[in-house]
N, C-alpha and C positions, 0 to 999 in steps of 0.2 A: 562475466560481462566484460573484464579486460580486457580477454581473451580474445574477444572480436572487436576490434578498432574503430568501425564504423558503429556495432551499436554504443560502446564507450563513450563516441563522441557525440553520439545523441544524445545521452544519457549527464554528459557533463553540460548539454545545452538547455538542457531542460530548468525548471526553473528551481527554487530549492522547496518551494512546496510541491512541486511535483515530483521531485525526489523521495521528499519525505512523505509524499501519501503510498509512490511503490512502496517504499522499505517496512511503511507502517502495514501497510496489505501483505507483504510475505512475511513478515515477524509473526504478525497477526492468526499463522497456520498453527494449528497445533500439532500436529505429525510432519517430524521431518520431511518424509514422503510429499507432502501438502508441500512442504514449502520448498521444495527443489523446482515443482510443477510451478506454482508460481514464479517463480524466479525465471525459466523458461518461459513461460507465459509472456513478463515483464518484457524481455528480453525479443519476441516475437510482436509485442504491440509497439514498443519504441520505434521498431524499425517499420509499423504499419502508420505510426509520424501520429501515437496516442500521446498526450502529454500526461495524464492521470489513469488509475485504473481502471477498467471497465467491469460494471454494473459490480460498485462498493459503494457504502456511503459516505464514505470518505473518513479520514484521519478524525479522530477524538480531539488531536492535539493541536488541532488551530487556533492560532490566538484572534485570530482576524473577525470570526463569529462566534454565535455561541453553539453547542451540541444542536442537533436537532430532536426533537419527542424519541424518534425512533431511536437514536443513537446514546440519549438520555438513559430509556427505558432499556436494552438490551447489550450495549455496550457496558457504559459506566455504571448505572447500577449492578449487572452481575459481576464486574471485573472486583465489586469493593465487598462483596457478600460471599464468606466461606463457603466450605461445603455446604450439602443437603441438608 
């Protein structure tokens, strides 16, 4: 993302929850593979003037609300549960 000037400095206008919903959506990948494509992805939508990801539910980690059902149910419940 440095790398290109213009989207950097989109990137640095954005706001820092929208920062932190990309960053949480490409951390979010499990196969590096996943998360390069995202990061392109990112990188493609900033300069298409997205300020958050497109069709995610967004960040877990907002303090501003609470979870929602879905995010409750599928997120943070699996993330806290072992294996099978």
């Amino acid at each position: 993302m440095r790398s290109d000037p213009k989207v950097f400095a989109l990137w640095e206008n954005l706001t820092p929850l929208g920062r932190n919903e990309f960053i949480c959506w490409v951390d979010d990948a499990k196969q590096p593979a996943t998360r390069q494509r995202r990061i392109e992805r990112t990188c493609e939508e900033i300069l298409e003037g997205k300020k958050r990801p497109c069709c995610w539910a967004g960040c877990i980690h907002r303090a501003d609300k609470a979870p929602s059902r879905w995010q409750q149910a599928v997120l943070i419940d699996k993330k806290g549960k072992s294996g099978p």
